[in-house]
N, C-alpha and C positions, 0 to 999 in steps of 0.2 A: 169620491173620485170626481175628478173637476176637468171636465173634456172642452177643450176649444179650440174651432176648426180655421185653418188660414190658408192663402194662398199667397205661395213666391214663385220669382223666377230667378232659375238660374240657366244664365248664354242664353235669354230669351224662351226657354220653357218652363212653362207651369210647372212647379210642383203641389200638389196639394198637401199637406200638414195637418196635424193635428198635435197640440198641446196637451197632455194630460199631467195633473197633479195629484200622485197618489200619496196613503195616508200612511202607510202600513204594509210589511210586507205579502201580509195576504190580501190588499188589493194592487199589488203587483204581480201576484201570481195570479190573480182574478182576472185582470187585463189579458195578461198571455195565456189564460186558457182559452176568454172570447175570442182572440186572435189565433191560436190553434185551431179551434172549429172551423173557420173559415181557410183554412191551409189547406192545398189542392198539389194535387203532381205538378213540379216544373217552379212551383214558388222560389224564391232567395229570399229569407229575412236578415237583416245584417244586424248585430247588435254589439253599439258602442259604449263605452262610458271605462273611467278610470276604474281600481280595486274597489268593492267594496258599493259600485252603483247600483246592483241589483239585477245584473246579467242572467246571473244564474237563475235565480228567482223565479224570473222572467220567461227566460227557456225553459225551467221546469213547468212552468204555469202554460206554455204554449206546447209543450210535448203532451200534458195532460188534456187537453185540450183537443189538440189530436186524434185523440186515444191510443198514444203510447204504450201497450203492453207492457214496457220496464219501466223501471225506476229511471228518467230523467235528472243527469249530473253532471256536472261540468266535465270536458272529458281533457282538463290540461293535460295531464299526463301522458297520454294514448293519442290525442290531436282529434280523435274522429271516434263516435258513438252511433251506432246506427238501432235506428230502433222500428219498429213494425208497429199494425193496427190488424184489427180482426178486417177489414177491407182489402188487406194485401200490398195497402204501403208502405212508405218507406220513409223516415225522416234520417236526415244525415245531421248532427251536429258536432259541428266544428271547432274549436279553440283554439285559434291562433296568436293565442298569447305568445306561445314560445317559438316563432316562429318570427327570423332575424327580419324578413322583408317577403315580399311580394313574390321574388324569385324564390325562395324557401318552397312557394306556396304549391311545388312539383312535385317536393317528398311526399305530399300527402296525395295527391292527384287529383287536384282541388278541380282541374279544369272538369277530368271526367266525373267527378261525384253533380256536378254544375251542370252537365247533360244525360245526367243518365235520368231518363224518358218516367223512369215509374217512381220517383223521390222527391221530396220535397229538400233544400237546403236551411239549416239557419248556423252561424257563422255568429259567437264570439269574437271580440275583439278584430270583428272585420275591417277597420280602418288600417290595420298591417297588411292585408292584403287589398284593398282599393283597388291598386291598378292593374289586377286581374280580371274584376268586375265585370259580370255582361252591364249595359246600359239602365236597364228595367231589375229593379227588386224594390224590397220595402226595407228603408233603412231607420233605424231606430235608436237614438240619444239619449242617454240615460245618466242624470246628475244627483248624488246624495246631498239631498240638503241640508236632513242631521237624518238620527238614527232611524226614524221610523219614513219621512217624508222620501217621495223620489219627484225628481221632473222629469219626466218622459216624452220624446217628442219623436213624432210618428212621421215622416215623410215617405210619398210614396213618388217612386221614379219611376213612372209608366201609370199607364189607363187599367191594368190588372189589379195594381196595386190602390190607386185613388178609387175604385170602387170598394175595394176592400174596406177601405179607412171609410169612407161615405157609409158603409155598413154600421161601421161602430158608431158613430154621428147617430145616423137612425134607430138605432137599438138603444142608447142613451136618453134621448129625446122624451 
């Protein structure tokens, strides 16, 4: 795995990034378990990318990560999979693939699962819903480059989140 950390702006704010190239889909799911561990009440992870980027993967590797007491799977069907830890929390994952737009994004109660106080959020194909977004999550880009390769790219929108990724950087290192 191949971690490289950058910084952009966007409208004049820093976003911090991080590039990673992974090899395999068990160090895609290796990523999103490091990244589960570090998952706290009140987090949003968004995660983009076409069919077949390694979404799922990913969320599994981060629900595990977690400690997810279920089986973490994509929940297209259903929209919303909630899952627990022996802690008492709560991860809410999302799938809005089938979901026409943004406004859609009320069937499912996108806004209160996004403030309920003792849960963590992460969100599939979160670029259909965008413009329901609080300001602050960690959003994440996910491209197949062939079968085994992904390019993952980590941006964090907010100071919650660029410590997060500054974690992974350091544990890397």
């Amino acid at each position: 795995m191949k971690i490289c950390p950058t910084v952009q702006c966007y409208n004049h704010i820093k976003v911090f990034a991080l590039d990673v190239v992974t090899h395999s889909p068990t160090q895609t799911y290796q990523l999103g378990q490091q990244l589960g561990a570090m998952i706290r009440e009140g987090d949003l992870i968004c995660l983009c990318g076409e069919l077949g980027a390694g979404k799922t993967t990913l969320a599994s590797g981060i629900g595990n990560g977690w400690g997810a007491q279920q089986i973490v799977n994509s929940p297209t069907f259903v929209f919303v999979n909630e899952y627990s830890n022996t802690r008492g929390g709560r991860l809410y994952h999302i799938d809005a693939y089938r979901l026409r737009d943004a406004a859609d994004s009320q069937s499912i109660a996108l806004d209160d699962l996004l403030n309920e106080p003792h849960g963590a959020v992460m969100i599939e194909w979160a670029e259909r819903v965008q413009e329901v977004l609080p300001d602050e999550y960690l959003q994440i880009d996910l491209v197949a480059v062939d079968d085994q390769t992904r390019q993952v790219k980590l941006e964090a929108r907010g100071e919650r989140y660029r410590q997060l990724l500054e974690s992974i950087v350091i544990r890397e290192s």
